[in-house]
Every structure is written in structure tokens, then in C-alpha cells.
C-alpha positions, 0 to 999 in steps of 0.5 A, spaced: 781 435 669 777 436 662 771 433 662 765 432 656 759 434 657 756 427 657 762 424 663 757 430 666 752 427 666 753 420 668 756 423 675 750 423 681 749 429 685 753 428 689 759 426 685 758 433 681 758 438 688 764 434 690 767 436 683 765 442 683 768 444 690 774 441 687 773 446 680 773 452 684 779 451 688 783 450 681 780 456 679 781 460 685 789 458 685 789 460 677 787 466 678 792 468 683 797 464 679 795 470 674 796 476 677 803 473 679 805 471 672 806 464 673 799 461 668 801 457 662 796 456 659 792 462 661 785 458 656 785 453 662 782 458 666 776 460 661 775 452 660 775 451 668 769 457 668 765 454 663 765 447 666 764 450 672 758 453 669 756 446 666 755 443 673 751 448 676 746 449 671 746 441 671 745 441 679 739 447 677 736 443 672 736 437 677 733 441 682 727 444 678 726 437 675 726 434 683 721 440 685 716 440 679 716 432 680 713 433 688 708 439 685 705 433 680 705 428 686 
């Protein structure tokens, strides 16, 4: 579920709310995992956060950009 910061971006707001929701449940269920010992790759949580990180910073980008337009017009 590793995505480049380029395949972010093609995805449409939608797209990218949707992804998010599915990104913080993985991290909600990795970080249960966690406390009980059962995480293999204990990296896949830090890259699940940042990815998080990635598409909320797009979304708030998108949202500025969007007010900015209508403030112009």
C-alpha cells in the first residue's frame, strides 16, 4: 500500500479522502499490533505516518489553493 508522492498526486480529492481513511485504520491496527508484540516490520508504521502526512498536506494545499481562486474571482 506504499505509494510515491507522484501516484499521490494523480489521485482526485476524493480519491485521496478515501485513501486516507484506509491509511488510519492500517495505522490505528498497527499500532495495537504493537503493543501486543505481533508488528514485524515495526518501519511500516513510520511509513504509514508519513504517508498520512503526505495526503493531508496535499488536501490542505488543495483547499487553499481552491479558496485563494475564489478570493481572486
Amino acid at each position: 500500500m506504499h505509494m510515491t508522492i507522484q501516484e499521490i498526486r494523480q489521485l482526485s480529492e476524493e480519491e485521496l479522502k478515501k485513501f486516507l481513511q484506509e491509511l488510519r485504520e492500517k495505522k490505528r491496527e498497527l499500532r495495537f499490533k504493537s503493543a501486543r508484540r505481533e508488528v514485524k516490520n515495526v518501519r511500516e508504521i513510520r511509513e504509514t505516518k508519513k504517508t498520512v502526512a503526505r495526503i493531508m498536506t496535499l488536501l490542505r494545499n488543495n483547499e487553499s489553493s481552491t479558496k485563494t481562486t475564489k478570493l481572486i474571482k
